[in-house]
N, C-alpha and C positions, 0 to 999 in steps of 0.2 A: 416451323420446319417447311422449305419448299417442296418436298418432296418424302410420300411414307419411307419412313426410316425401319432400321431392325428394332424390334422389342428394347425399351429400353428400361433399368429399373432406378428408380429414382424416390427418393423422400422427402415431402414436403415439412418442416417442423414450422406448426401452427402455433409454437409456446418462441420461434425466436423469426419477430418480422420483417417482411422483406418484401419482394416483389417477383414473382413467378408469373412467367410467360409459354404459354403449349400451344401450338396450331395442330386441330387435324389427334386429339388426343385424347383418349377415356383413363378415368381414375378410378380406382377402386380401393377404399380404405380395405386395411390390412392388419387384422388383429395380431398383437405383437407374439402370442403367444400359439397360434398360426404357422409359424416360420420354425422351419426346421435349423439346427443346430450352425448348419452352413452360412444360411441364409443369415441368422442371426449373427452371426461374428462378421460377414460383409458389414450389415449394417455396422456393426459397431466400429468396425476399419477405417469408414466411410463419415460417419458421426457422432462418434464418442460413443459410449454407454448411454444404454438408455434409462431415462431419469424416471419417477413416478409425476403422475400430474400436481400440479400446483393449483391449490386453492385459494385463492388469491384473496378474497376475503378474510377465510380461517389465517391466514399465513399472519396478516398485517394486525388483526386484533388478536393472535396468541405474542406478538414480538415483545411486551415490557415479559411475561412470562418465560419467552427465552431468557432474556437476558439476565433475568434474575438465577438462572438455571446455571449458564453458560459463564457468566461474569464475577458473580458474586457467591461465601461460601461464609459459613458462622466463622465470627471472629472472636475470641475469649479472654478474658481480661481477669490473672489472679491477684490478687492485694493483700500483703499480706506484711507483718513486719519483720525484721529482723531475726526473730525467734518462730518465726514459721505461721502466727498467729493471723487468721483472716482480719483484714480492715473493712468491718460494717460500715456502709454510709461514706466511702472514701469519693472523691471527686475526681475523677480519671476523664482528660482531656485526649480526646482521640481525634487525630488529623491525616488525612488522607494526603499524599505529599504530591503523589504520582501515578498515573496509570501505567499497566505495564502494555496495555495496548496501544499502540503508536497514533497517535494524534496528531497528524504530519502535518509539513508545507512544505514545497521546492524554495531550499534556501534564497534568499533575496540578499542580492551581495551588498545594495544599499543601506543593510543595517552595520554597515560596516564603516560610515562614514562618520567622520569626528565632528565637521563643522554641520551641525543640527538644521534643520528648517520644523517648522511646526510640523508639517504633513512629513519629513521624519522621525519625528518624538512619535507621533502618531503613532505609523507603519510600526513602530519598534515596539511601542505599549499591546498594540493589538498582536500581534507575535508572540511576543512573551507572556501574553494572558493566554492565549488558547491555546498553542502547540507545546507535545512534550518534546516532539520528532522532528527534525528537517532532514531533505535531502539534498544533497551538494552535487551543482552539475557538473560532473569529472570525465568531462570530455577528452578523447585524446587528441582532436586536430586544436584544442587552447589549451592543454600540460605541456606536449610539445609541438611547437609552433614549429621548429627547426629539428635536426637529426640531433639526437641530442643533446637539445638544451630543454629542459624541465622549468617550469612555474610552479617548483614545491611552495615558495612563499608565499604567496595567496591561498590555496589552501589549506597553510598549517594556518594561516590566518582566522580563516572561517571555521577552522576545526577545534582553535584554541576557545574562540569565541563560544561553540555553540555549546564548551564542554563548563564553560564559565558561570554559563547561563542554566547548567544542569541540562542542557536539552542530550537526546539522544542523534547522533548524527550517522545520516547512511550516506553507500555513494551509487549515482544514476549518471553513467554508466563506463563498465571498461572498453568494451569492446559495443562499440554500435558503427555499422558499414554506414552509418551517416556521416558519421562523425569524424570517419579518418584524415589523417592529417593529409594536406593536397602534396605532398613535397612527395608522399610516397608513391606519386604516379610519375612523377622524374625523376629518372625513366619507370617506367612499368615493372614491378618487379615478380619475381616467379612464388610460387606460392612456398617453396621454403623459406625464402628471404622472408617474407609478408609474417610466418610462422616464428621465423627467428626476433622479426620487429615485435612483434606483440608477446612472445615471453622476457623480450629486454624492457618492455611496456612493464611486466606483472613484476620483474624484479626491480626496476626502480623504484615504484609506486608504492609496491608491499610494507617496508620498512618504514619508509619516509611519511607515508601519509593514510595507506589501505587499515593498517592494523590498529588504526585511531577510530576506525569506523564500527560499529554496531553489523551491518550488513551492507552489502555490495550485490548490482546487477551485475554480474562478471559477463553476460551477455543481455544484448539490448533487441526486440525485435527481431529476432531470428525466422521465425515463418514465412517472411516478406524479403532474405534477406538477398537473394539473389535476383529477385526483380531490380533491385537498383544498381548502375554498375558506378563501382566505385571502388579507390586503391585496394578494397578489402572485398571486395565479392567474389574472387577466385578462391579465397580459402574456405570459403563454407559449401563451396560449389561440387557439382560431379559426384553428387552422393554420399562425401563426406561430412555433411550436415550433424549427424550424433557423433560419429568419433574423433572430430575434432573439437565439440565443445565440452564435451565431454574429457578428453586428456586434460582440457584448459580448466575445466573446472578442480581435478586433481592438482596440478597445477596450483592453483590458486588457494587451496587448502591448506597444502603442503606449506606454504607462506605464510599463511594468514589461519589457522587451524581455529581459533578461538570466533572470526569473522564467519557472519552466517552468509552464504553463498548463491546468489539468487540469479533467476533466468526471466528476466521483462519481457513481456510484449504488449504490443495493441489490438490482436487479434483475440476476441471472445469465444469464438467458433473452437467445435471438435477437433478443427487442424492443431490449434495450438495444445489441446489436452492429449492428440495424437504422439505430437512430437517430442510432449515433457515424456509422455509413458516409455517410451523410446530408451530417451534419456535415461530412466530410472533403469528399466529393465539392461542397460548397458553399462551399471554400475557408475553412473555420477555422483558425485557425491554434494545434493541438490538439497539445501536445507531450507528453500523457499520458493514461490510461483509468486513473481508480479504481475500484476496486470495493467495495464494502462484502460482508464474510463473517460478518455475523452467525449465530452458531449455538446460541443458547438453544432453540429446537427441534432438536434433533439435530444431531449432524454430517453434512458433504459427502461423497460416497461419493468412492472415491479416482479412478472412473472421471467420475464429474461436475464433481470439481474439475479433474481433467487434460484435460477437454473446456470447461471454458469459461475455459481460459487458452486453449488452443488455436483457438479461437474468436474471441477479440480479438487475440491475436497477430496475424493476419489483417490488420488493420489495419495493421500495421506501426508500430506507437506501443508505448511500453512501456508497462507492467502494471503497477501499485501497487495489494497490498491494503490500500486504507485504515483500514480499519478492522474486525479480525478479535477473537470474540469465541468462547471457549468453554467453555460450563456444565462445572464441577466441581463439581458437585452431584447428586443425586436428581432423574432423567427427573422433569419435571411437563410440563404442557401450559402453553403461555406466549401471555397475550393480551393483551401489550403496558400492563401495570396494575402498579404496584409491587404486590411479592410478598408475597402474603398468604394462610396465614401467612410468614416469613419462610422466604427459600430458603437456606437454609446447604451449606458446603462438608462433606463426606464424604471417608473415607480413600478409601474405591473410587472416589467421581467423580473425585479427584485423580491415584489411578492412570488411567484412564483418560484423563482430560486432559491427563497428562505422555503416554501412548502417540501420544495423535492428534496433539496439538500437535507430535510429533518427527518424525511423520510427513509433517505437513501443511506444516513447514520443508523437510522435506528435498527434497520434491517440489516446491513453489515455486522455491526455490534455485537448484534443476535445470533448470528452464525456462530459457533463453534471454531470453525474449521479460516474464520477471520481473524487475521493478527494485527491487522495497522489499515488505515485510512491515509492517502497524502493529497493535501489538497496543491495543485498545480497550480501559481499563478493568483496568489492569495491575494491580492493589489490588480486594481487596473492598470495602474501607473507603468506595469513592468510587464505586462500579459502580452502573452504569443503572438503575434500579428496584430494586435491590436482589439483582440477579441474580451468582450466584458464580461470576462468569468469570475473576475475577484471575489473575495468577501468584503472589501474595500476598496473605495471609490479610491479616484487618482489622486485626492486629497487626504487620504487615509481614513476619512469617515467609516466610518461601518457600514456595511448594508444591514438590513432585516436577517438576512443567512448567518454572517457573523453572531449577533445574538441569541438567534434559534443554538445553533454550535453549542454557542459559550453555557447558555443555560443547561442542555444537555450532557457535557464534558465538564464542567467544574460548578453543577449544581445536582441535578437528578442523577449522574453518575457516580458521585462523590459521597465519599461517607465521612461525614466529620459532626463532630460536639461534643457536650460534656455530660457524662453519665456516672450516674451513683452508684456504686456498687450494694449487693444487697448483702441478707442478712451472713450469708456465708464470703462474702467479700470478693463475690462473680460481678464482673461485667459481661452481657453474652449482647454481640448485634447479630442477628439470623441472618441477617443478607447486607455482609458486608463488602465494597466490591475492591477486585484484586487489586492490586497494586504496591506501591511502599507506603509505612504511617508513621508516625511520631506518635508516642504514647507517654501521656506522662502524668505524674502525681506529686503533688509535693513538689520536693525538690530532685525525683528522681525521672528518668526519662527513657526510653528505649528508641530505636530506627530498626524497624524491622519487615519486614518482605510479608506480604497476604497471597496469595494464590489458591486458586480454586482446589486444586490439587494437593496442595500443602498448607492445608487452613491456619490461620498463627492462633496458639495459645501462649502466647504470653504471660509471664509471672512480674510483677514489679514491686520491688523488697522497697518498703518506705523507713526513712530514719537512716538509711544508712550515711 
């Protein structure tokens, strides 16, 4: 500061890092419990709720304990024949089909191509081995390129496919001020027009292509949204930030009721946990928080990622990372500009990007209050500026990260084999993890749902 200023009050948070500059300034920690009632709610205004400390150690060797806690629930298996009698000794085949937690990618439209190359068989094999989840980018300046005219057909495309493929498909995003279509700035239009554009937006979409979706970012980045100007920055502007996304989220309900309804952004910080409470407390009807985890500038420290799930947990809505992304490459500095010169993958960034990424699963996973992972940009071949975040190289090879995944999500997470029933004709597995199974005997079979919540006990009549 050039010059003593008035008192000022401010909080340093030593759990999320950054860089803090003071001239001319004394500090004095501040026990939280110290502050009067007043004081306490500024803070909270100002940056979120305040969390308990993280032990950072304790946290990462209790996590296979979470998740046995958090994921998994006895599963029970009756055997019995016809006449109600138990089958001692019966051999009951248990198969794990599906997690019901999302195990995502940002769709890759290239798996949509007929005429094959090897590094597409690839791309497609690796896809369809790891993810349950994709998410489809449902931009509005490429749906309508022109005043209405719609590209339903690629998307029912993509949406046929990924329904073929049994995957679960979401969409990223309706409304993002990035993405608006440019024709809506000829001429400028006033902010009811803008409002009238983007409900004829929700009613084309809803029908044709939204109610195919699992979930929806019905808004994209909002925190940020009026720093950028663009045909869409006057409608969230002048304070109308909650009651307009909020109508739109009603709105988009009403359409789409069975689709769960989600609010994205990039922002980790207490503004964005500010802004949803808002939302909540104004009656939205928000059945989800995305988060964006970009990390081409470094990784999340393990105490920052575990405070700002903790943080929107808070809310009481579950946690989807929509979209997670991390450099396995050579630290450069990244200022949002395709890479120049080109940023290529390295053996060492790859080790290191199998270590975090196994890390950054496992503690996600672990959380409770986490519903889905999406990995952004799963391929070099197709990544954002050219940035080497994939899980596979530009020839579809694997990296080390893919593997770590794969063994994680369709080995240590998975509950599958063959089990004897005992002498009363029980199968019991104590920590079976959620999901859909195939159960069968004989010639008989079941498809039935596990959740934590709603543990399956199962009965399977043999002979009939």
């Amino acid at each position: 500061m050039p010059a003593p200023q008035a008192p000022l009050d401010f909080v340093i948070l030593l759990d999320d890092p950054g860089s803090v500059w003071i001239d001319s300034a004394s500090l004095q920690a501040v026990d939280e419990g110290s502050l009067s009632v007043a004081e306490h709610r500024r803070v909270e205004r100002l940056l979120g709720p305040v969390l308990p400390p993280v032990d950072e150690a304790r946290l990462l060797a209790e996590t296979d304990a979470r998740i046995q806690r958090n994921r998994t629930a006895p599963l029970s298996i009756n055997v019995v024949d016809a006449s109600g009698r138990p089958q001692a000794g019966a051999s009951v085949r248990v198969e794990h089909l599906r997690h019901h937690f999302a195990f995502g990618a940002g769709f890759d439209w290239q798996l949509l191509k007929a005429d094959r190359t090897e590094a597409d068989r690839r791309h497609r094999a690796a896809f369809l081995g790891l993810f349950n989840a994709a998410s489809v980018q449902f931009y509005a300046a490429g749906y309508e390129p022109g005043p209405g005219v719609f590209h339903d057909a690629g998307f029912l495309q993509a949406l046929d496919w990924l329904r073929e493929q049994g995957l679960r498909a979401d969409g990223n995003s309706l409304y993002w001020n990035l993405a608006a279509p440019r024709w809506l700035a000829t001429p400028p239009q006033p902010v009811k027009s803008l409002q009238e554009w983007m409900d004829g937006l929700l009613q084309q979409a809803s029908p044709a292509l939204l109610r195919r979706m699992s979930g929806v970012a019905v808004f994209n980045e909002i925190v940020a949204w009026e720093r950028f100007q663009t045909p869409l920055t006057p409608v969230l502007a002048e304070g109308r930030k909650v009651a307009v996304v909020a109508d739109f989220l009603h709105r988009f309900k009403v359409l789409n009721p069975r689709v769960d309804a989600l609010v994205n952004d990039y922002d980790p910080t207490p503004e964005y946990y500010n802004l949803l409470q808002k939302l909540i407390e104004a009656g939205a009807p928000l059945d989800g928080i995305g988060l964006q985890s970009h990390m081409h500038n470094g990784p999340w420290s393990v105490v920052q990622l575990w405070n700002v799930v903790n943080r929107l947990a808070l809310l009481k809505r579950p946690v989807f990372f929509t979209e997670l992304s991390v450099v396995s490459g050579t630290a450069r500095a990244f200022n949002f500009r395709p890479a120049d010169p080109p940023w290529e993958t390295t053996a060492e960034g790859e080790a290191a990007q199998a270590d975090y990424l196994e890390q950054f699963y496992r503690l996600v996973y672990s959380h409770p209050a986490a519903a889905g992972i999406t990995y952004w940009d799963y391929s070099d071949r197709s990544a954002w500026l050219g940035c080497p975040v994939g899980l596979l190289r530009k020839d579809g090879s694997p990296k080390p990260a893919y593997w770590r995944l794969d063994r994680l999500i369709n080995r240590d997470w998975s509950t599958k084999g063959i089990f004897e029933a005992d002498k009363n004709g029980r199968v019991i597995i104590p920590h079976a993890f959620a999901g859909d199974y195939r159960i069968s005997t004989g010639g008989t079979e079941l498809l039935q749902e596990h959740t934590v919540d709603r543990p399956l006990a199962a009965v399977l009549v043999v002979g009939r």
